[in-house]
C-alpha positions as CSV (number, residue, x, y, z in Angstrom):
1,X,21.3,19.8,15.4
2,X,21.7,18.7,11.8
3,X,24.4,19.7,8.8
4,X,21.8,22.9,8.0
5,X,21.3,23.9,11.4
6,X,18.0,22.3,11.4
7,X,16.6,20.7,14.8
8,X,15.6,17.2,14.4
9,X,13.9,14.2,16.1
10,X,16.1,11.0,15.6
11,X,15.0,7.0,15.4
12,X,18.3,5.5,14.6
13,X,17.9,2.0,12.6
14,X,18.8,-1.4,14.4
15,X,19.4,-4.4,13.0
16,X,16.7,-6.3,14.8
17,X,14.2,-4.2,12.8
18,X,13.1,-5.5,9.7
19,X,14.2,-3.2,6.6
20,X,15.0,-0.6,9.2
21,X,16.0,2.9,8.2
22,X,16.4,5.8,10.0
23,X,13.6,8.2,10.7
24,X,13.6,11.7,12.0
25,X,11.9,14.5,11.8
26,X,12.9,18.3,10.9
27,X,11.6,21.7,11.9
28,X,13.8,23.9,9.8
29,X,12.1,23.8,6.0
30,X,13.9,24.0,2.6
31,X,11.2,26.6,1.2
32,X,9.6,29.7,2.7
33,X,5.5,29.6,3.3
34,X,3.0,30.3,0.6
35,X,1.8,34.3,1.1
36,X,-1.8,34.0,-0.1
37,X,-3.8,35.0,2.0
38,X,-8.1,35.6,1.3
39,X,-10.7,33.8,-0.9
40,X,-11.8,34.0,-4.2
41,X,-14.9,32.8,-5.6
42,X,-15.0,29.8,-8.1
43,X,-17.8,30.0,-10.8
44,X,-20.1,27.4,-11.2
45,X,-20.3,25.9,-14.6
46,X,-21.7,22.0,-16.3
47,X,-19.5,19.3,-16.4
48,X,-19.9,17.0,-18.7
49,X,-20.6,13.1,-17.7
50,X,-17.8,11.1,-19.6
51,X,-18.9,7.2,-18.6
52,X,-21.5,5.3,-16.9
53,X,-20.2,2.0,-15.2
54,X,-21.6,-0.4,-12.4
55,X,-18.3,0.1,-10.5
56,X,-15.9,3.2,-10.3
57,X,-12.6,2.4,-9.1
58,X,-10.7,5.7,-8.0
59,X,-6.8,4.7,-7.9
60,X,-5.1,2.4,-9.6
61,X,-2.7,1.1,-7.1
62,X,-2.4,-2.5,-5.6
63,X,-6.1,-2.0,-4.2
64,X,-7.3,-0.4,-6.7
65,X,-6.0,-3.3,-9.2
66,X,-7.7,-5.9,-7.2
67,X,-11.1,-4.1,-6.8
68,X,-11.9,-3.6,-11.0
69,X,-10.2,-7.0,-11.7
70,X,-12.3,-8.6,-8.9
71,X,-15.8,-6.5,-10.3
72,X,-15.1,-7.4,-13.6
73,X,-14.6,-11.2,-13.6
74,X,-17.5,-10.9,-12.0
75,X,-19.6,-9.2,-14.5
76,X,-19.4,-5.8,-13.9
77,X,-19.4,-3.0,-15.8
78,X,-16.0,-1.3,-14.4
79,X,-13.8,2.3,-15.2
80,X,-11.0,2.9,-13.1
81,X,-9.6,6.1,-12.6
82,X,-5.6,6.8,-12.2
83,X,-3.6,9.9,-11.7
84,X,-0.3,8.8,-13.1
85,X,0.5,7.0,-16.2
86,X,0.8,3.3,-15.0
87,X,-1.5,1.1,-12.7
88,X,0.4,-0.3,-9.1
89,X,0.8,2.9,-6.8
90,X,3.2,2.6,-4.6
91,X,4.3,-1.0,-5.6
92,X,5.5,0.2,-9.2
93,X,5.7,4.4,-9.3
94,X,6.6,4.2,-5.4
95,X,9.3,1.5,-5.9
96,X,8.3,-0.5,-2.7
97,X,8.9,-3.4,-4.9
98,X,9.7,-6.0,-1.8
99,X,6.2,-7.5,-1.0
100,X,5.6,-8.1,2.2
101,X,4.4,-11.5,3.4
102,X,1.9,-13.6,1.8
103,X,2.4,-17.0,3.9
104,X,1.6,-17.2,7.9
105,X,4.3,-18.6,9.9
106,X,3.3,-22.3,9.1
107,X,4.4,-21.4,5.6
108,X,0.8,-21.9,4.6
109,X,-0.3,-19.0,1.4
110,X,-2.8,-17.4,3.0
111,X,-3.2,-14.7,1.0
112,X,-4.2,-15.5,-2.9
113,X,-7.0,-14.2,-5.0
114,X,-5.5,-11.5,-7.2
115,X,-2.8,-11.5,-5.4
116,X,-1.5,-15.0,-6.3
117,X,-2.6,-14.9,-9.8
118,X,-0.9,-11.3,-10.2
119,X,2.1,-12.9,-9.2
120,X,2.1,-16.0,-10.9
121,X,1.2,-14.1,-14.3
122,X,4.9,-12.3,-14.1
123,X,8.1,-13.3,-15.7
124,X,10.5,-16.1,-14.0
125,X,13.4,-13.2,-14.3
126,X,10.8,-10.6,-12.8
127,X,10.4,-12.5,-9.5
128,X,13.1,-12.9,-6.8
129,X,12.1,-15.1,-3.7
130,X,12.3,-18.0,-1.8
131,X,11.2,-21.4,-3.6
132,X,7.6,-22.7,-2.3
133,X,9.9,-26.0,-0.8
134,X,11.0,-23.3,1.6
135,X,7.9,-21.5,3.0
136,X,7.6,-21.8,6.4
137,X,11.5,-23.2,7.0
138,X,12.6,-22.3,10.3
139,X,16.6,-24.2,8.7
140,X,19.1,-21.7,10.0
141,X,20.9,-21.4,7.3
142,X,18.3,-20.7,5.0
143,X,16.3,-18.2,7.2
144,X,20.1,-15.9,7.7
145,X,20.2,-16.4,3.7
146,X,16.8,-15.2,3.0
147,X,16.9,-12.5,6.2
148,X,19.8,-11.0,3.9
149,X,17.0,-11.1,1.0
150,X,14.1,-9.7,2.4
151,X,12.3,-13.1,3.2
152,X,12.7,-14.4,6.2
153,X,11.3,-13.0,9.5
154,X,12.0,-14.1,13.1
155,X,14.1,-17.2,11.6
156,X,11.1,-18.4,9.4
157,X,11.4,-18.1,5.6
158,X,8.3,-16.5,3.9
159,X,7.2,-15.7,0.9
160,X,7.3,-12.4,0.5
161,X,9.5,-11.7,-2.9
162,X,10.9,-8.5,-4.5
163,X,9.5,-7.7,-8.6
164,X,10.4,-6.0,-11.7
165,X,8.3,-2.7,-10.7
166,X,8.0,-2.6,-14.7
167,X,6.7,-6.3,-15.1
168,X,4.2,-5.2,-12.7
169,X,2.7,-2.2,-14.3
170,X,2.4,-4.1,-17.5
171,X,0.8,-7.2,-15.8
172,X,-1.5,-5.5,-14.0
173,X,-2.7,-3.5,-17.4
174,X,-3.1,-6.8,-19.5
175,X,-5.1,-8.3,-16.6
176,X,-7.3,-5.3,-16.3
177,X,-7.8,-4.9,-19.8
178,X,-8.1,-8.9,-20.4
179,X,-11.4,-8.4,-17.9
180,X,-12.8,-5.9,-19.4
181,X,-11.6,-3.0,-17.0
182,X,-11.5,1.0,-18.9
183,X,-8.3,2.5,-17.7
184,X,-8.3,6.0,-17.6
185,X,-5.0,7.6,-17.0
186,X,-3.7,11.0,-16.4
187,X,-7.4,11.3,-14.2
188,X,-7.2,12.6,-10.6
189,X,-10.7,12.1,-8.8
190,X,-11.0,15.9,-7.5
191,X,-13.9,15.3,-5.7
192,X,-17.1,12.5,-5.1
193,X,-20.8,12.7,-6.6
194,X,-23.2,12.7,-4.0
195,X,-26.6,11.7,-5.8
196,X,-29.9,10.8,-3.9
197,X,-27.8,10.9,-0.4
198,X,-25.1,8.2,-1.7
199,X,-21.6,8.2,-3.5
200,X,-22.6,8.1,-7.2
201,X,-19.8,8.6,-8.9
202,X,-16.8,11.5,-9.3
203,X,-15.3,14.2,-10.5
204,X,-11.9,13.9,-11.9
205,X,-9.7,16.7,-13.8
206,X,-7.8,15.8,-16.9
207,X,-6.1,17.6,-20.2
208,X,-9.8,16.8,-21.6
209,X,-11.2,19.5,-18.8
210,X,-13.3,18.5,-15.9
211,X,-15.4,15.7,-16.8
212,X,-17.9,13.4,-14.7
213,X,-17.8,9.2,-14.0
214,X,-21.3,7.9,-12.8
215,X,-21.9,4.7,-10.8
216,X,-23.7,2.1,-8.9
217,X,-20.8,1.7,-6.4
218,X,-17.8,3.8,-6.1
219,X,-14.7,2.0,-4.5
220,X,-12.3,4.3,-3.0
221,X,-8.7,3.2,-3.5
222,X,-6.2,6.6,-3.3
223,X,-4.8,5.2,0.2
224,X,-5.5,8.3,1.4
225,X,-9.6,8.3,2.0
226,X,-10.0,11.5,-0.6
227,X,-13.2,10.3,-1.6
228,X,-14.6,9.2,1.9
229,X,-13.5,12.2,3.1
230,X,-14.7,14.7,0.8
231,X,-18.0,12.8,0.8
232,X,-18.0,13.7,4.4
233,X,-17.8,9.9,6.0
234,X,-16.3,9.4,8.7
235,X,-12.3,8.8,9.8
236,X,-9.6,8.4,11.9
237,X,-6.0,9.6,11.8
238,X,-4.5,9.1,14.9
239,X,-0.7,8.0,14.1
240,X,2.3,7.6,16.0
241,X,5.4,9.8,15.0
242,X,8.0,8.3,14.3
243,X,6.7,5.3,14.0
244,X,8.0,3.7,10.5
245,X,5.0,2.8,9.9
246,X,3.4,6.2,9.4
247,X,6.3,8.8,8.1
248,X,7.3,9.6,4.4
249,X,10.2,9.5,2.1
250,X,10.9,8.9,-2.1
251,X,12.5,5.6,-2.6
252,X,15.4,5.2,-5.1
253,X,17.4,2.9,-7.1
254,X,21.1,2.4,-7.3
255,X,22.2,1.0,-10.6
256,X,26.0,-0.4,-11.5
257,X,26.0,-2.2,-8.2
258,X,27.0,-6.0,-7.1
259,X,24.2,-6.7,-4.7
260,X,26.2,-10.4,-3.5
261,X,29.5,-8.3,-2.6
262,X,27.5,-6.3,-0.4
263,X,25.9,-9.4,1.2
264,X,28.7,-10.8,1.4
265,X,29.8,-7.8,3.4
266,X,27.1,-7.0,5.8
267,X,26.7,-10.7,6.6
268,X,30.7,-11.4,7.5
269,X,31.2,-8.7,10.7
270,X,28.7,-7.3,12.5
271,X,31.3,-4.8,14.1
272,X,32.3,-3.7,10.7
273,X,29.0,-3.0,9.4
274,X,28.4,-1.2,12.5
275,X,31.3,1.3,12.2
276,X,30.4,1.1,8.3
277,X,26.4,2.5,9.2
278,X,28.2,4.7,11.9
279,X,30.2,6.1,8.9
280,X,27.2,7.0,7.0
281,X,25.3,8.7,9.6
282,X,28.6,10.9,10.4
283,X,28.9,11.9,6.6
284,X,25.1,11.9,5.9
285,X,23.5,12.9,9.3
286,X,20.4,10.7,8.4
287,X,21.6,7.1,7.2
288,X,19.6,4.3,4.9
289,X,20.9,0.7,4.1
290,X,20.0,-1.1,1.1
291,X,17.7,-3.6,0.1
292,X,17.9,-6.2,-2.9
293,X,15.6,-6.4,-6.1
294,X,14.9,-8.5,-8.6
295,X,18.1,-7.9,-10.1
296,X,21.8,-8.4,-8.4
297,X,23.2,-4.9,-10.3
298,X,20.5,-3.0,-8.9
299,X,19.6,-1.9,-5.3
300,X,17.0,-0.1,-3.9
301,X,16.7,2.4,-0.8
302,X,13.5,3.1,0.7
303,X,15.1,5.6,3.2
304,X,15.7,7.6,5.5
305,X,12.4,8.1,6.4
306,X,11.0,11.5,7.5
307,X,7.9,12.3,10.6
308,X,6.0,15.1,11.2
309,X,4.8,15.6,7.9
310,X,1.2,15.4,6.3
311,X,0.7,13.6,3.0
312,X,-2.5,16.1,2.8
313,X,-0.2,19.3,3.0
314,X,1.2,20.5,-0.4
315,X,4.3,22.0,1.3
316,X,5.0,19.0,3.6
317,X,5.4,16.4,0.6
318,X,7.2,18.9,-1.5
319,X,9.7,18.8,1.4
320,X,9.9,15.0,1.9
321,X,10.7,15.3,-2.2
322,X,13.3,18.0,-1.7
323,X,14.8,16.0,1.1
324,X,14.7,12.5,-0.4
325,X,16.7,13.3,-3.9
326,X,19.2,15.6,-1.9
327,X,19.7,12.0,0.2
328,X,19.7,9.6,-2.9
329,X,22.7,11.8,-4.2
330,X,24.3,11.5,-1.6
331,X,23.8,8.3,-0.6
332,X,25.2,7.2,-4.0
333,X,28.1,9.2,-3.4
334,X,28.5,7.7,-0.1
335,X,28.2,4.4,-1.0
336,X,30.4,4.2,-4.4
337,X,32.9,5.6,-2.2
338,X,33.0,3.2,0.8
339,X,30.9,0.0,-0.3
340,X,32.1,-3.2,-1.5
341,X,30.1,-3.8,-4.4
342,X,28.8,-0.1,-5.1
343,X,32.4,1.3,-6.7
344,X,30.7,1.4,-9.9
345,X,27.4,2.5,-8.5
346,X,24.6,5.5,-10.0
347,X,21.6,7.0,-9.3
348,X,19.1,4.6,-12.0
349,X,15.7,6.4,-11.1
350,X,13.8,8.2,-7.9
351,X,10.2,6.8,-7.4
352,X,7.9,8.9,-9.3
353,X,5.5,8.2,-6.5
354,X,6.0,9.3,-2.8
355,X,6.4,6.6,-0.1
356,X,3.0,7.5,1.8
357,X,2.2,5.3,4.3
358,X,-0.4,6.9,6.3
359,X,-3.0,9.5,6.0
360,X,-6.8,8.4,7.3
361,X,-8.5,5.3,7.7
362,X,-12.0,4.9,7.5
363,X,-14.8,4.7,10.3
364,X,-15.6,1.7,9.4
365,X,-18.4,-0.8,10.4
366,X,-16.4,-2.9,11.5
367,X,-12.7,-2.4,12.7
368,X,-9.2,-4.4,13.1
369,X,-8.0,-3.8,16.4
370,X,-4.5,-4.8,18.2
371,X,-6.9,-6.5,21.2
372,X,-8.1,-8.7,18.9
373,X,-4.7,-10.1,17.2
374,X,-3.9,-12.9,19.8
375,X,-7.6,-14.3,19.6
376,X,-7.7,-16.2,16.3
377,X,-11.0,-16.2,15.8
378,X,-12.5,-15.8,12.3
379,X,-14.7,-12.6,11.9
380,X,-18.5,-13.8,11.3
381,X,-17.9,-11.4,8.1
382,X,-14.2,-12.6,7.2
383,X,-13.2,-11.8,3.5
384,X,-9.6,-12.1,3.7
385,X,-6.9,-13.7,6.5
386,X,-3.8,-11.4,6.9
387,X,-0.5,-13.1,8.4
388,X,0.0,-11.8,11.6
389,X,3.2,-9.7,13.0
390,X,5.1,-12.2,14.4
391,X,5.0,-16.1,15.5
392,X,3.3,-15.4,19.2
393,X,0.1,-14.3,17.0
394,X,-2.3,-16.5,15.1
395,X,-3.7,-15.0,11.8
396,X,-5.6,-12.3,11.4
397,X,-8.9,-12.5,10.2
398,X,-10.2,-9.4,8.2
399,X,-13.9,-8.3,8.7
400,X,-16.0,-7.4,5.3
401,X,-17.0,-4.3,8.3
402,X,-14.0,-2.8,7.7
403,X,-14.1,-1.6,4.0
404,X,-17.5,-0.5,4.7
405,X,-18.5,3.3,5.9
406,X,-20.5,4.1,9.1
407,X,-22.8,6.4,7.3
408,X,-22.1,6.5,3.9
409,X,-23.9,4.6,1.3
410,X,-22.8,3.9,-2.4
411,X,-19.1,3.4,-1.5
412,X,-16.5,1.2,-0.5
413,X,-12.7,1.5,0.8
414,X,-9.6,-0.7,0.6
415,X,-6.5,-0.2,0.6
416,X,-4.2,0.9,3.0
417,X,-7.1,3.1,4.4
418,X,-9.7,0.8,5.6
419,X,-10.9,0.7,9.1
420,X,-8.0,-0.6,11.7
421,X,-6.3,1.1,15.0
422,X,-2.8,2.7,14.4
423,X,-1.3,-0.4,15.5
424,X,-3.2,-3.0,12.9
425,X,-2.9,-0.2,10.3
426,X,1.3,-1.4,10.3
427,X,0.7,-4.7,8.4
428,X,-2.6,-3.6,7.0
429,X,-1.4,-0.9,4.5
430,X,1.5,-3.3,3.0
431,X,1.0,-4.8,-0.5
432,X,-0.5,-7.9,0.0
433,X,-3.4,-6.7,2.3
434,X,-4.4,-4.1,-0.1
435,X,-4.7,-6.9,-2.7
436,X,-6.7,-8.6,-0.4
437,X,-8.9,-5.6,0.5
438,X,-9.1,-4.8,-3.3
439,X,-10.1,-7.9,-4.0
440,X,-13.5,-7.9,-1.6
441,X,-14.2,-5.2,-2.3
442,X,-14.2,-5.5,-6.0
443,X,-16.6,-9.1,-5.7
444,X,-19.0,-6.7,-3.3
445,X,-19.2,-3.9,-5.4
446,X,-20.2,-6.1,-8.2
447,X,-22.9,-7.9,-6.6
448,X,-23.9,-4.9,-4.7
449,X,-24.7,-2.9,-8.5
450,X,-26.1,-6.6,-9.9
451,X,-28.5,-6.4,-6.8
452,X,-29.3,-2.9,-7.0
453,X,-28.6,-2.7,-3.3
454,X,-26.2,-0.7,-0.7
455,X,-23.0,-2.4,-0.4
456,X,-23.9,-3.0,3.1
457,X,-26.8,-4.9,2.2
458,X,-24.6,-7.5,0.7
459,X,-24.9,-10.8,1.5
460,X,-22.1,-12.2,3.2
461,X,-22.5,-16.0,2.1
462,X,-22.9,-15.0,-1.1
463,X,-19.6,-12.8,-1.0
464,X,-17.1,-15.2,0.3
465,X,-18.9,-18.0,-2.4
466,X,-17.4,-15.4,-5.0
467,X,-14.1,-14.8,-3.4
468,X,-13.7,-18.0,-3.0
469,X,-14.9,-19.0,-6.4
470,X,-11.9,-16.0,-7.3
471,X,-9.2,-17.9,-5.3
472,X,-9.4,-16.6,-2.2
473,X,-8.4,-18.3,0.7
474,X,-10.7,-18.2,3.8
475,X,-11.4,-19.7,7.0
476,X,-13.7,-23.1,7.0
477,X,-15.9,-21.6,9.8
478,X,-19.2,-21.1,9.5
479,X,-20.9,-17.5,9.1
480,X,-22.4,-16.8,12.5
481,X,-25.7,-14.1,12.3
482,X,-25.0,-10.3,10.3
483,X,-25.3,-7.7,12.3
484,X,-24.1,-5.9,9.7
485,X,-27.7,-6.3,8.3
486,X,-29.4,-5.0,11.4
487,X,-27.2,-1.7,11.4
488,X,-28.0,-1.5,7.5
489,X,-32.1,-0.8,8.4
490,X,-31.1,2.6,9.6
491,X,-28.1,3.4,7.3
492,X,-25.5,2.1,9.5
493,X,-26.0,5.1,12.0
């Protein structure tokens, strides 16, 4: 029973989980439920057609990034369309500003493209990671240094650094706008164009009124499928509650804090920082440790982390928002009191953005699955590698299949959406593999409107010559025969 009477569903945080939080899920809800009840009727009415483009890009986040950056070096015409006032999702507005893992356990950079050059193009003082000397280290020393630091997992150092969430909007703009991309911000796709039987643009709502996007290829980056969906393809949304992996919260920053001293701190007695963490849960109910950043005054908390709730239900994120600024107080409060390091802490800024990490994921034509981790072998329609969980796993190769609908032509998905089990869907929604997705899908959707032809139709030498021409890094095998072709004669049914 929680402090409000509530009954709740507990994962308590250990410390042999990577950024671990605590995760639980409530029954009891801060507001009462809506009383409509009925229909009403919704007249129907022109809307006027505001740009034609080769490629629509719907989101702006990490995928969404890639995908027009990756179209337009590539020739195309591109618009991309973003709700909020700044491109990066989740990775700027959502404050998940650690990166997840961009080197396999070799230390070898496996995923580059956009990703790599987004990263190189920001500031020395925006970047906080492991030098490249260190990739791959399995020194002792340095793997408890960088564990401390977000970049080191199962005693190998990795290259997986925490940014300046600001640095990153305003590189990702310059490099969209350097290419040729047209933002439009303050746009929220409300729903996909369906012209001739394919995807053929959307309809987003602004100040300007309800206006129109048209073209060739529409690549749908919200994370959460909204376009897919509401074109009526096909998708899955099995999850696994409480499971990190798939539950919600608003992450925060602590400001006025000494982010070594609190090292220091954690690193010197585990019994301590047990009875500290046992402490918080006490006084809090629901407990959350912090992380570094790119700056030692500042920390950030990307928990506790809350099940049970939909990303898709109005009422359910307005109560992970309720929830999460009622814990960052508190948690400030908390800590300034009984931290070394945070006696001079304050709350510096809530993530305009909520931490969504799972909502669908496309029917794809192809699929990453958890039986196929151990295998190593290369897709025969690879357009990205992905590191792989953990050391006992090879890399894992990710199939051009799985950006690409069943039955639905004139669109393509990346993100943290695309087609994977629950279990792949883990690593496959962080950062860097939306980058990588992005990026494909950006170099297909080009071609695909160059061709004139169904995104499925595209031809898979000629796509990984381009990604690779982009920077990507790729397996050396050779393409074995598309049956992605084959299922194109019928439209993929």
């Amino acid at each position: 029973m929680g402090e409000d009477g509530q009954v709740v569903r507990e994962i308590r945080q250990t410390e042999d989980r990577f950024l671990a939080s605590d995760i639980f899920s409530g029954t009891d809800r801060t507001l009462p439920p809506p009383n409509g009840t009925g229909l009403i009727d919704e007249a129907a009415r022109q809307v006027r057609v505001y740009h034609k483009a080769d490629v629509a890009v719907i989101g702006g986040g990490p995928a969404g990034c890639a995908a027009a950056y990756s179209a337009a070096k590539a020739g195309a015409n591109v618009v991309l369309l973003e709700r909020y006032n700044h491109l990066g999702g989740l990775s700027t507005g959502g404050l998940v500003i650690w990166i997840d893992r961009m080197t396999d356990w070799e230390g070898r950079h496996v995923i580059q493209g956009f990703a790599r050059e987004f990263v190189e193009r920001m500031p020395k003082e925006g970047v906080a990671g492991p030098p490249i000397a260190d990739w791959g280290s399995k020194d002792a020393d340095k793997a408890a240094y960088w564990r401390l630091r977000t970049s080191a997992f199962h005693g190998i150092v990795s290259w997986a650094p925490t940014l300046d969430p600001e640095r990153m909007k305003l590189v990702a703009q310059d490099m969209l706008l350097e290419a040729g991309v047209r933002i439009v911000f303050h746009a929220w796709a409300a729903t996909p164009l369906l012209r001739e039987g394919k995807v053929g643009g959307a309809i987003f709502e602004s100040k300007s009124g309800r206006q129109a996007v048209l073209a060739d290829v529409v690549i749908d980056t919200t994370g959460d499928g909204d376009m897919f969906a509401r074109a009526g393809g096909d998708f899955d949304d099995d999850i696994e509650e409480g499971d990190v992996h798939h539950s919600m919260n608003t992450s925060f920053l602590i400001g006025g804090v000494d982010m070594d001293r609190w090292l220091e701190f954690r690193a010197a007695d585990a019994d301590q920082f047990a009875q500290f963490t046992a402490l918080g849960r006490e006084q809090l109910g629901f407990f959350q440790t912090p992380y570094v950043t790119w700056r030692n005054d500042i920390a950030v908390f990307m928990g506790p982390r809350q099940s049970g709730l939909s990303a898709l239900d109005v009422d359910d994120m307005t109560e992970v928002e309720i929830r999460s600024h009622r814990f960052m107080a508190a948690h400030c409060e908390f800590f300034r009191r009984n931290a070394p390091g945070f006696e001079r802490a304050y709350m510096l800024q809530s993530a305009p953005q909520l931490g969504v990490r799972h909502t669908r994921r496309l029917a794809g034509l192809g699929r990453i699955e958890r039986k196929d981790w151990g295998n190593g072998t290369p897709a025969f329609d690879e357009i990205g590698i992905s590191p792989s969980v953990s050391p006992k796993y090879p890399t894992v190769s990710v199939p051009y299949g799985s950006l690409v609908p069943k039955h639905l032509d004139g669109l393509l998905a990346a993100g943290r959406h695309v087609s994977c089990d629950a279990n792949s869907h883990g690593f496959m929604r962080e950062i860097p593999q939306c980058w990588l997705t992005g990026h494909a899908a950006g170099a297909a959707a080009a071609i695909a409107a160059n061709r004139g032809i169904a995104p499925r139709h595209v031809d898979l030498a000629e796509l990984r010559s381009l990604l690779r021409k982009q920077g990507a890094f790729l397996s050396d095998e050779p393409l074995v025969s598309n049956p992605l072709t084959e299922s194109a004669e019928t439209g993929g049914r």
